[in-house]
N, C-alpha and C positions, 0 to 999 in steps of 0.2 A: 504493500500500500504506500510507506514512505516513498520507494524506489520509481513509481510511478506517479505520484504528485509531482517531485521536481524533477522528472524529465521531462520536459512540455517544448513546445514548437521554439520557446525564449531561448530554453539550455542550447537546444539545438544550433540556432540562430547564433547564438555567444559562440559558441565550440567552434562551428565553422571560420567564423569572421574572423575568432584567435588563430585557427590553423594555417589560414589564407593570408594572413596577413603578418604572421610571427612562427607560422613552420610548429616544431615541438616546441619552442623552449618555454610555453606557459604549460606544459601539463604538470610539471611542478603541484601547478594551485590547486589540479584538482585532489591531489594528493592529500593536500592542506586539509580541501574544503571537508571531505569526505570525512577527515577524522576529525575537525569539530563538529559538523554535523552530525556524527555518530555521540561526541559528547552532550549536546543538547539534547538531543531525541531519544538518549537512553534516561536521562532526569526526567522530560514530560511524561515517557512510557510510564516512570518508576512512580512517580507522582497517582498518576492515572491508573495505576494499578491498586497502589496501596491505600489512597483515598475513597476511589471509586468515583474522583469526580474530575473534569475536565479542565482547562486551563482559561476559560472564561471563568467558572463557577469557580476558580479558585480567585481569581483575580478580584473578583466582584466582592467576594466574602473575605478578604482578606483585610478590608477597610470600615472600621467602625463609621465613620464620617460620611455622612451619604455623598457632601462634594467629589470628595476621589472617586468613590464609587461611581459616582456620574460620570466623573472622568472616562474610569475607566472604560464604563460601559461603552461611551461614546467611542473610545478610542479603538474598543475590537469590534462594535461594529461598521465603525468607518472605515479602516485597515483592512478588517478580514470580509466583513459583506460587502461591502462598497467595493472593495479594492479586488477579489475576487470575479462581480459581476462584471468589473472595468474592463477585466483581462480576459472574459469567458470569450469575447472574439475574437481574441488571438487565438486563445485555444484553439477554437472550434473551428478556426481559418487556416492555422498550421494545419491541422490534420485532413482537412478539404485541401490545401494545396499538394500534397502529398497523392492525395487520389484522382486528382486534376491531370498530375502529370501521367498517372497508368491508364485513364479513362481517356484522357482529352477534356472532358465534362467540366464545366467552370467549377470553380472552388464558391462562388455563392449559390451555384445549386448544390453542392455536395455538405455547405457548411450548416443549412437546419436540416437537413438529413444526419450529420454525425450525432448533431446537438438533441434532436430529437431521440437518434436511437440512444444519446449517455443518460437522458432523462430516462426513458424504458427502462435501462438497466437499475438508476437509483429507485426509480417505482418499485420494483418487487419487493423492498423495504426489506431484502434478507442479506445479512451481512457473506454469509458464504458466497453467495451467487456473485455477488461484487466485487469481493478480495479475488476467488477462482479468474474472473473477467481478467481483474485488472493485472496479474499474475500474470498470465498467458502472453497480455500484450506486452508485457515488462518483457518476456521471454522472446516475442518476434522481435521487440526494438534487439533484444541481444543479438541473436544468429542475424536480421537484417544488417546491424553498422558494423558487428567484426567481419560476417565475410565481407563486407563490401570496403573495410580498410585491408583487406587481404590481398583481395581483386586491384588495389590499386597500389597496391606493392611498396611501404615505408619502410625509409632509412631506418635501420634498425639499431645504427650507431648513432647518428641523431635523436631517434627516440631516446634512446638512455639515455643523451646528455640531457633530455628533457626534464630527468625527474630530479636535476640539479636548481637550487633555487636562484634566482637571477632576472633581474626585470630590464626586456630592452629598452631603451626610447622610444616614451609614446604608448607603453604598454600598461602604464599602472590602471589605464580607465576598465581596461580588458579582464586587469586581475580580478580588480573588483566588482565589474561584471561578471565572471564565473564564480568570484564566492556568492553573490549574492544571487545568482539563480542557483545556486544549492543551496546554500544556508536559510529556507524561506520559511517566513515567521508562520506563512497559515498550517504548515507540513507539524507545528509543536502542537496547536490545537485540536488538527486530524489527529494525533500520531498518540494523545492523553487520552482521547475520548474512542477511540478503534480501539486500541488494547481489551478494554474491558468489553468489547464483542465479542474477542477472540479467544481471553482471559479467562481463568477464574479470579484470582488475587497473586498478593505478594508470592503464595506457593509457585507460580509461571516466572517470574522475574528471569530465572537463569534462561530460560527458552525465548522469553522475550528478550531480551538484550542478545541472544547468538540471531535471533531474525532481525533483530536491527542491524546489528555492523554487517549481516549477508546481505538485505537487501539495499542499505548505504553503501555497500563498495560493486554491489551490481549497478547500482546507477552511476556511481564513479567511472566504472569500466566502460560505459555504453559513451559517456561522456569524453572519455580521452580516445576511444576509436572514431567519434568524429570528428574530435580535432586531429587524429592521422591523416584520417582522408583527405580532408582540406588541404592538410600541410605536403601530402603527398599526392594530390591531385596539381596543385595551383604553386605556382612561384610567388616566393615571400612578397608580399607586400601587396597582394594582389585583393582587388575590392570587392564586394559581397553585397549586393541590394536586397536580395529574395533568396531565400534559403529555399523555396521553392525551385526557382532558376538554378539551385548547385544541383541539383538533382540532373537536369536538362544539361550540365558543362561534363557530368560526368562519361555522361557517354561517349563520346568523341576521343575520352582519357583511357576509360579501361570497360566500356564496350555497354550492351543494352543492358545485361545483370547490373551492374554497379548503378546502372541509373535507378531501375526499378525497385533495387533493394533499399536504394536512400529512400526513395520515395514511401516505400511500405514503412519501413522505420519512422518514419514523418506522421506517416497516418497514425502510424501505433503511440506516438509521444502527443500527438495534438487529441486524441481520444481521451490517454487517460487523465489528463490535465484538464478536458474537460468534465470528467464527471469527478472527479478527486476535488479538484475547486469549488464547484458548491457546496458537496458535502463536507469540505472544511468549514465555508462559511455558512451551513446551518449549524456542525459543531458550535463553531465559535460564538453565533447567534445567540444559539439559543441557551445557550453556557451563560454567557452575559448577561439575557434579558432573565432566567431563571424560570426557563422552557423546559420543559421536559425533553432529554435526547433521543429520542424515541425516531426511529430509521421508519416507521409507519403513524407520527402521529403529523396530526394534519396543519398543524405548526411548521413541525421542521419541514416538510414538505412542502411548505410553502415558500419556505426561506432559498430552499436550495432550485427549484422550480422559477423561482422569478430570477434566481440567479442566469438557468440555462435559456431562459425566455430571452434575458439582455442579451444574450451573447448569441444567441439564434436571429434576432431582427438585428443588430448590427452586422453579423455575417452577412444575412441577408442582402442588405443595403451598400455594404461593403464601406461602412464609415468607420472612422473611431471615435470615440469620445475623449477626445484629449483633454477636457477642462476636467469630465472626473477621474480620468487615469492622475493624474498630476494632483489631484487631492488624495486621490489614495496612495499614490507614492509618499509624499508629505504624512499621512496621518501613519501610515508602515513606516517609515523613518525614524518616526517617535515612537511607535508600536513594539519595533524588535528590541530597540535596546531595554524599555522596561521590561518586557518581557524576560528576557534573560537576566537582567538583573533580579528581579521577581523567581525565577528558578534558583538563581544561589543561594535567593534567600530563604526561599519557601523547603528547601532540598536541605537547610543545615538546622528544619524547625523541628524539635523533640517532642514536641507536643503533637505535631501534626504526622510526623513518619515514623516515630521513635527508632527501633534499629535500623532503620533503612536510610537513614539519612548520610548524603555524604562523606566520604569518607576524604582524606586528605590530599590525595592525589587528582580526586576527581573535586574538590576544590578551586584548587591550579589549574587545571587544566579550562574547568569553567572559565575563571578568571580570565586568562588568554584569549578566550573564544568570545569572550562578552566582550573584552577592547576590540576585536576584530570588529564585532556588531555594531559598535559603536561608533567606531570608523564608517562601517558603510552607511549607517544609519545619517550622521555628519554629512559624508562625501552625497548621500540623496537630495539632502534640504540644501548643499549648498549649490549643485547643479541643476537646482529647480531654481532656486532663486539668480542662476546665471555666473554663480561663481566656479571658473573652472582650476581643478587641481593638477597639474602635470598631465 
């Protein structure tokens, strides 16, 4: 479930543009991202296990003062519902351009057909039927971008210089592009409130944290074979408009397979991002407003429904909503870093986890990965508001 949230049509988009334009020498980052995002998502898990409650409901109830509490409220569902429905067209538009290019058929007819069938699948309200789905495609995105970094045949001593850390000129916008399409604040909300579908309690912990770090370094992996590709299709420096069109440049490089395999890949990352996205942001919803989390009650169904609805007529129309994409970047900006701050603190609370609470390493380790948050969280508000950093 994690591994199929943040691989969506963005990661895809970031991976290539890094590859095509800087070769190997950023998969480093993903190396990075992969192990704090395994540090976070194994505290939401741990949280969401041993509580039984979500990372809205913790957030909300963590404040005696009704102000903060409004804050808060405000803040996840401006970040996570708003910010969610913003991007449902990307979603739903990566994975139509992806079937665009095996059909020919526009990507705005294919885009409320994918949208429609990820609502179908959140309908049946059965957590098995969803995780199996979303698995599978996690599985085509795999065999689609290895063989098709295979088919286009990478330096394989450039690769390993890649997993040296080192930033060229001009590349720090990129780094922090690939941690911040993995490191994604709605993937801790999903990631508190699924456990306990999956779950019984704190007795799963060990099982759940070994399907965290597998299914965090399956989406690591999926994410540095298409920055092979790129870097082994395309000459450094080379520009990238439509992650859709790399799909179309590869043909000509290492033949009709490699096109069609990006393509299916495309489809299978723009799918699960979009049914994984609302149901982050009915999680996070209805966590907040103090909803019942219920995958068939007619609440959260509604939340995540009006989610795929935006993201269907903007496909449709082929628009985007820049004014509210740029407020939900703005209100996630400020969203992740309390967030993570909120997990170190809520993860060292005895009253609330008693033995399960942090241990010293995992501390540190936090600590590290909240500055990094923190960082991009800055680096968002300041490139909205026009200020650029290297």
């Amino acid at each position: 479930m994690v591994a199929a949230a943040f691989i969506g049509p963005g990661t895809v988009t970031t991976a290539s543009v890094t590859g095509a334009s800087f070769g190997y020498s950023l998969v480093w980052t993903i190396v990075f991202s992969v192990a704090a995002t395994v540090v976070l998502q194994e505290m939401s898990a741990r949280l969401g296990l041993v509580t039984g409650e979500g990372l809205g409901e913790g957030l909300r109830e963590q404040f005696d003062s009704r102000v903060p509490q409004f804050v808060s409220v405000v803040l996840v569902v401006s970040a996570i519902g708003v910010g969610t429905a913003a991007y449902e067209a990307g979603n739903i538009l990566g994975g139509a351009a992806g079937l665009e290019v095996v059909t020919g058929i526009s990507a705005n007819v294919w885009g409320p057909v994918l949208g429609l069938c990820a609502g179908a699948l959140l309908w049946t309200g059965k957590y098995e039927y969803i995780e199996r789905a979303l698995v599978g495609l996690v599985g085509v995105m795999v065999v689609a971008f290895v063989l098709d970094a295979v088919l286009v045949g990478p330096d394989w001593s450039a690769l390993a210089r890649g997993f040296v850390p080192g930033i060229p000129d001009g590349a720090l916008y990129l780094v922090t592009g690939l941690i911040g399409t993995t490191v994604v604040g709605y993937n801790l909300f999903l990631h508190a409130s699924s456990v306990q579908d999956r779950w019984d309690g704190p007795g799963d912990l060990p099982e759940s944290r070994t399907d965290t770090v597998l299914s965090i370094a399956v989406g690591g992996l999926i994410t540095i074979t298409v920055i092979v590709t790129a870097a082994a299709a395309f000459p450094a420096g080379t520009e990238l408009d439509n992650v859709g069109e790399m799909a179309r440049q590869l043909e000509p490089l290492a033949g009709t397979h490699a096109k069609w395999l990006f393509s299916v890949g495309l489809f299978a990352a723009g799918f699960t991002s979009a049914a994984t996205a609302p149901l982050a942001g009915a999680y996070a919803t209805a966590g907040a407003l103090g909803w019942e989390e219920d995958l068939t009650s007619t609440k959260f169904r509604a939340v995540w429904g009006t989610i795929i609805a935006t993201g269907i007529v903007f496909s449709a129309l082929d628009y985007s909503p820049v004014e509210v994409i740029v407020f939900a970047q703005v209100a996630n900006g400020i969203l992740l870093p309390i967030v993570a701050v909120f997990l170190i603190y809520v993860m060292n609370d005895e009253a609330t986890l008693g033995e399960y609470t942090n241990g010293t390493w995992s501390n540190v380790l936090g600590a590290v990965v909240t500055l990094v948050v923190v960082w991009l969280g800055i680096r968002t508000l300041l490139s909205i508001a026009g200020v650029t950093l290297l």
